[in-house]
C-alpha positions as CSV (number, residue, x, y, z in Angstrom):
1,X,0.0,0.0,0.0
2,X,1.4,2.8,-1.0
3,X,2.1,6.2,1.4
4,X,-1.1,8.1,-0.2
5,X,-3.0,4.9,0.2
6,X,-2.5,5.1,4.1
7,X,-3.1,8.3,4.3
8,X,-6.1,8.5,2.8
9,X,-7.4,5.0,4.6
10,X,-6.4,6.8,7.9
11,X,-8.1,10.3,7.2
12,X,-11.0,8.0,5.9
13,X,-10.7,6.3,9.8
14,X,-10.6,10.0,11.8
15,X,-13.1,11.6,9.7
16,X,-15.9,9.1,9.7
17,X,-15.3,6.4,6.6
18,X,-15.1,3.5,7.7
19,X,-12.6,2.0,10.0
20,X,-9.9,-0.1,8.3
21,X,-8.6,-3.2,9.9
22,X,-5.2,-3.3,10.9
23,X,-2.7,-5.7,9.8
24,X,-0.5,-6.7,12.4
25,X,1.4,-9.3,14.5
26,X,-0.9,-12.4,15.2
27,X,-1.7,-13.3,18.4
28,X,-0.9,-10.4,20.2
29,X,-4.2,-7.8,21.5
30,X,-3.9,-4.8,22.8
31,X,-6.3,-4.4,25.8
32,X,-7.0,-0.6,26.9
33,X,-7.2,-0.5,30.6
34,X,-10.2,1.9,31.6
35,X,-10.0,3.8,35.0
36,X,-12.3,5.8,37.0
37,X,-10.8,9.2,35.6
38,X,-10.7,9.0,32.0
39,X,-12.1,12.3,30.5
40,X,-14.7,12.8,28.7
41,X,-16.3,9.6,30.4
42,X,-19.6,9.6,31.8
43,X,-20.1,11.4,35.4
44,X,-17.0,13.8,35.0
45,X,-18.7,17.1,33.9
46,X,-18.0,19.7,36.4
47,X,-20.6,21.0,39.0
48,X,-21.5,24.1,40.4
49,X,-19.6,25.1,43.8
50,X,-23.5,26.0,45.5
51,X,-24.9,22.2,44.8
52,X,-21.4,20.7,45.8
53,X,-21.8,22.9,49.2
54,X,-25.6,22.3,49.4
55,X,-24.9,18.2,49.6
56,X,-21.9,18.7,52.3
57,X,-23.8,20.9,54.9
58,X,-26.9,18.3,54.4
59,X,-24.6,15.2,55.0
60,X,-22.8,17.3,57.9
61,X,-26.4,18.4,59.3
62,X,-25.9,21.7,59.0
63,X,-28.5,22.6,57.0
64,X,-30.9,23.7,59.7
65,X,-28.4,25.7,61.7
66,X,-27.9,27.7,58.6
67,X,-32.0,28.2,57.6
68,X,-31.9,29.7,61.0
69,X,-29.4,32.1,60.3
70,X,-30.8,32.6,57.1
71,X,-34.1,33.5,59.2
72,X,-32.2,35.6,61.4
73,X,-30.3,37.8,58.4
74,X,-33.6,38.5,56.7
75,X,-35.7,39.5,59.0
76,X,-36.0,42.7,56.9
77,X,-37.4,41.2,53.9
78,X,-39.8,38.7,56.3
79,X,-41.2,41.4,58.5
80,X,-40.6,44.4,56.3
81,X,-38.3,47.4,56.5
82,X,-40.2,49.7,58.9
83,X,-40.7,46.8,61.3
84,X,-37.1,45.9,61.2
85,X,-36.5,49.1,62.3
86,X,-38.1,48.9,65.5
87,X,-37.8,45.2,65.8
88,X,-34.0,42.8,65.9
89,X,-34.4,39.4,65.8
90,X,-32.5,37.4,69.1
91,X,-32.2,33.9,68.4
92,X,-34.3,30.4,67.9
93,X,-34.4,28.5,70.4
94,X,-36.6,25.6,70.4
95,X,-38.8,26.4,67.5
96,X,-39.1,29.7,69.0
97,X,-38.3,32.9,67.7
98,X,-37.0,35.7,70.1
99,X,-37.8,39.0,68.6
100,X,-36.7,42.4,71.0
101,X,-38.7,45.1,70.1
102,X,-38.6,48.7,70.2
103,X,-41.8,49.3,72.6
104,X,-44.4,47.4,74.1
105,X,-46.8,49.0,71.5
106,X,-44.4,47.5,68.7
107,X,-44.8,44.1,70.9
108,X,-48.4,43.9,70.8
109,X,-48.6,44.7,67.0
110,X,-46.9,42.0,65.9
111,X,-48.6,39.6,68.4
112,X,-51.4,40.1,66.3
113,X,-49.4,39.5,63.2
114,X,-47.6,36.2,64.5
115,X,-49.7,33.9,62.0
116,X,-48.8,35.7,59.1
117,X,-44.8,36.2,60.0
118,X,-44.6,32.1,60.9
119,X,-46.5,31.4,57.4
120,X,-43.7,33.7,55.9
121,X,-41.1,32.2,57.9
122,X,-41.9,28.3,56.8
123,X,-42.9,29.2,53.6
124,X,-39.1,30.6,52.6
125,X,-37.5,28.8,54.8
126,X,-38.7,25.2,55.4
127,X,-36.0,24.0,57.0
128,X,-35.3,26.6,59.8
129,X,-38.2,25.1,62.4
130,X,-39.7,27.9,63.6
131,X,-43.0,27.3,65.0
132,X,-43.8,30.0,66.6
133,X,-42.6,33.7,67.6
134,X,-42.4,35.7,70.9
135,X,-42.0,39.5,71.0
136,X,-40.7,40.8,74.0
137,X,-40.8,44.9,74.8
138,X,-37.9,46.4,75.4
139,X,-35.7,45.7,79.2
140,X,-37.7,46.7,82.4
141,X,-34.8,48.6,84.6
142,X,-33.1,46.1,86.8
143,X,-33.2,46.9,90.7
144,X,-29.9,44.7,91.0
145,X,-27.1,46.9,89.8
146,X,-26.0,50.7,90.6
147,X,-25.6,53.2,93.1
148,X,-28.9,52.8,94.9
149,X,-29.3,49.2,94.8
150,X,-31.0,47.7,97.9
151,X,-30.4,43.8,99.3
152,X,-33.4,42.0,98.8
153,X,-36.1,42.1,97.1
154,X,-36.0,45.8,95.8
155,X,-37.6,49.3,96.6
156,X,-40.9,49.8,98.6
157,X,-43.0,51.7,100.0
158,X,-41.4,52.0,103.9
159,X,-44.7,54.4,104.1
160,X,-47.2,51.8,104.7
């Protein structure tokens, strides 16, 4: 055969003719050894760094911790900006989330508008387990600290 002749059968081979058999040794076959990483094999396209992360914090258990957080960071968007003004989200604890508000007035408005903020909650974030909300108004003054503090049980009226 000549040089052409090969080149042509081979071209014919790469370029989609048909495949030419090879004429060789007898008795001796080549046997490709296949491995895990051979590219272009099934199972080694790249994936995206946020499902690669997703799967590890599920299989660590650290996806609710992070809902939570999650909760705790947008309380803004949940509640809405002029609530978040007068509101700061604590902590869960328990299914429960601790919300410090600005006044007892601020307190008592969102009592009323617990079902709605726990739909919100679960809704966006499933897996944060929150079941339920308390508001607290803001710090009564302690009688335990200071200057004037007494040893007891606080102030009274000595008048009586």
């Amino acid at each position: 055969m000549s040089e052409a002749s090969r080149v042509y059968q081979h071209f014919r081979e790469i370029f989609g003719g048909e495949p030419r058999t090879r004429t060789g040794r007898p008795g001796r076959v080549r046997t490709r050894e296949t491995s895990g990483s051979e590219p272009f094999s099934p199972g080694r396209d790249p994936k995206p760094l946020g499902d690669t992360i997703d799967s590890l914090s599920a299989q660590l258990g650290w996806s609710g911790p992070l809902s939570q957080h999650d909760v705790l960071a947008s309380w803004a968007e949940i509640a809405g900006e002029e609530t978040a003004r007068h509101t700061e989200p604590i902590a869960i604890e328990g299914g429960v989330l601790q919300v410090r508000c600005e006044s007892t007035a601020w307190a008592t408005q969102l009592r009323m508008m617990r079902t709605q903020l726990v739909t919100e909650i679960t809704t966006r974030f499933p897996g944060a387990g929150v079941d339920t909300i308390r508001f607290q108004g803001p710090d009564a003054p302690t009688w335990k600290k200071g200057p004037r503090s007494v040893p007891g049980r606080g102030p009274r009226d000595t008048y009586g």
